[in-house]
Each structure stands twice: as C-alpha cells, then as structure tokens.
N, C-alpha and C positions, 0 to 999 in steps of 0.2 A: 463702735470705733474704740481703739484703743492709744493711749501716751505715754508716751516712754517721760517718767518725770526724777525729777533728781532735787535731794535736801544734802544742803553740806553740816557739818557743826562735829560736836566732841563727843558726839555718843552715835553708836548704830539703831538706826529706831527702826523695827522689826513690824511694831503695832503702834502705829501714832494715834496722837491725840488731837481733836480738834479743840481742842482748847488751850492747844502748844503755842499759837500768838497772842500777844497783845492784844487787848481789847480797842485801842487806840490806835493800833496798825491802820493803813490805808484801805487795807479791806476787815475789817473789823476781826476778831477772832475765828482761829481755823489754824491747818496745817498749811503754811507755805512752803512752797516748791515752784519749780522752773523745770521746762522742757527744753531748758539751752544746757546743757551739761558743762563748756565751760564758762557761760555766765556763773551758773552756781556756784564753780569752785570759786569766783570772785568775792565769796562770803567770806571763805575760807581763812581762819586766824590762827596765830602758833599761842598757842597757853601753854603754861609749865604745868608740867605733870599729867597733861592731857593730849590727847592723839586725834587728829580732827583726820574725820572721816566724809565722804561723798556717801550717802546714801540713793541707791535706783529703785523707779520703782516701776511698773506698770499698772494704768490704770485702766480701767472698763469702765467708758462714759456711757453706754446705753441706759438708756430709763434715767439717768440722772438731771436735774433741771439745772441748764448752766450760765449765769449772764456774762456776755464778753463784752469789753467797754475800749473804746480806743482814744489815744488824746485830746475829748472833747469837755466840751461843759459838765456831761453829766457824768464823767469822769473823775474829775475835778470835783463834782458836788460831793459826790461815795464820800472822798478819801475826806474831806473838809469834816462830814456830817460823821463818820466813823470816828479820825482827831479828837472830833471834839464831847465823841463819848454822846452821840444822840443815839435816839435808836436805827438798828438796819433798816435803812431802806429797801436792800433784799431780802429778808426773811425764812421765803420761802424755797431759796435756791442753795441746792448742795455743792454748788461750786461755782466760784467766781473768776475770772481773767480776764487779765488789760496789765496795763505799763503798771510796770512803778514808778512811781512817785519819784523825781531823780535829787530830790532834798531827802529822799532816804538812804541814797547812795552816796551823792558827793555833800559837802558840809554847804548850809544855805546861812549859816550863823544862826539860826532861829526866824529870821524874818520870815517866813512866809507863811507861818502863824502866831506875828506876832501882833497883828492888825495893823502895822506902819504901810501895808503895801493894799492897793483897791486891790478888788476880783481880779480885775482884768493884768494887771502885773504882777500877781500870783502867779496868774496861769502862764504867762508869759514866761516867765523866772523855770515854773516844770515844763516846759515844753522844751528846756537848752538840753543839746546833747542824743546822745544815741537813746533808741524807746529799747530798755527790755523789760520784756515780760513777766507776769507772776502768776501763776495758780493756785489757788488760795481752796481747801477743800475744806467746808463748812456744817457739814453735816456726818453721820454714823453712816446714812445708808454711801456717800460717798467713799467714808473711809471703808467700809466694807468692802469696797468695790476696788480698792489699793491694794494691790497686789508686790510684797518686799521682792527683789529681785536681788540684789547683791551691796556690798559696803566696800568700798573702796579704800584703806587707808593712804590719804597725801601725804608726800613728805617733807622735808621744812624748803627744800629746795624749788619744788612746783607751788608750796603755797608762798613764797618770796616772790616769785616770778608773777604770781596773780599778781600779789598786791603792788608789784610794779606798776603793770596795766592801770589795775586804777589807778595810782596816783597821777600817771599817766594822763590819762582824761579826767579826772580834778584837776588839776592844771587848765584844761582846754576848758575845762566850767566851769572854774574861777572867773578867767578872764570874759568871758560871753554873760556871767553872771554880772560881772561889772559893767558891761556896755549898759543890758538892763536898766539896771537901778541908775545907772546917771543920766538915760534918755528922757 
C-alpha cells in the first residue's frame, strides 16, 4: 500500500530526518507529516526572509510495522507518556497515526499539562473539535521507504487564508473549551 503524505515549513526536505521532531511531541520524535494536504497547509507561517513551502511525498507502507490509535485512553496515554519525556511505549514501530492532540493546534493556556485538570478532563478538553490526523515516521527503514515527490511554494495570500481557518475554529475551541473547564 502506498500514501500520498505532505510536510509544510521553510525549507524543501528532499531527505528527512527522523529526528526532525521533538522529543516531547505527542508521538515522541520522528518526521511528522499528514495525508490531508490542506490540513498541512494549516501549519503553514509567513517569516521574513523565508519561503514556506508544502513538501509531498509518497510513501511504501509494506513491511513496515505501524500502530494507528483513535481518540481513546490509549491515546491519550502515548501523547501524556511521550510530554512528559518517558520512554516509548512504541519502540518497536516505524510509524505511528492517530489525531492530534487539538492543545497542539488551538492554544489550551497550558492546562492540560498543567496537573490542575483529573485524566478524565484532560481528555475531555482534546476530544473538542474536528480529529485530524498525523503520521509521524519513526524509524530509517520507514524513512527509506519515503519516497520526495514535489515542493510546492505557498504564497502569502493562501497561507493568510489558512491561518483564517484556523483562527476560525480557535474561536469555536475557545468557547467549547470554556463550557469544559466550568462544568
């Protein structure tokens, strides 16, 4: 099987690295990427003196070992246990997918790792809002398996237009964030 994936940011990456994320990211370090092409451009930022680009890529999942996770507990546990800098609980898998995390999308102020909030209204709190996706490629033999297909540069006027959108829906997560916390 094959996926058409996409990274946005200021440089064309030809040959990525897995150790291009945070070690603190929701799925621990690795190359993130999205199979939504205009979720991705929703990364998308204007800096001075730099040219932010859509990178595509296709990838060849055969042979590779991949865990998919959906808005559940053990979900929730990944991203908590990766935060907070323990060790993978995946280890073994060159690539991982599920949501993101939506306190890494819209702003949560910090609470929901700040310990103010139980398990259970953490989860509550990432469960507001639309689920998109992440694929998170964790190992060499997967980045092997990444195949660069093209670089797109965006221009100031499509990446405006994104960050419409979202502010768009941070507005709709703000307020749903706030029913939340005061229930």
């Amino acid at each position: 099987m094959t996926l058409t994936l996409y990274h946005t940011g200021y440089e064309i990456i030809r040959e990525p690295q897995i150790n291009y994320g945070r070690s603190n990211a929701d799925f621990g370090p690795g190359f993130y990427l999205s199979d939504d092409e205009e979720f991705s451009k929703r990364w998308a930022r204007i800096r001075d003196g730099k040219d932010t680009y859509i990178n595509k890529y296709m990838l060849h999942t055969d042979d590779l070992n991949i865990k998919t996770f959906s808005r559940e507990l053990d979900w929730f546990d990944y991203i908590y246990t990766n935060r907070s800098g323990r060790k993978d609980l995946y280890p073994d898998h060159d690539m991982i997918i599920g949501p993101i995390a939506n306190d890494t999308v819209y702003d949560t102020y910090g609470i929901l790792t700040s310990g103010l909030l139980d398990r259970q209204k953490a989860l509550d709190v990432l469960l507001i809002g639309p689920e998109y996706k992440q694929i998170v490629i964790k190992s060499q033999k997967a980045i092997n398996a990444l195949e660069f297909l093209d670089a797109v540069k965006l221009t100031e006027a499509e990446i405006m237009s994104y960050r419409e959108t979202v502010e768009r829906e941070e507005a709709d997560f703000q307020e749903k964030f706030g029913e939340i916390l005061n229930e």
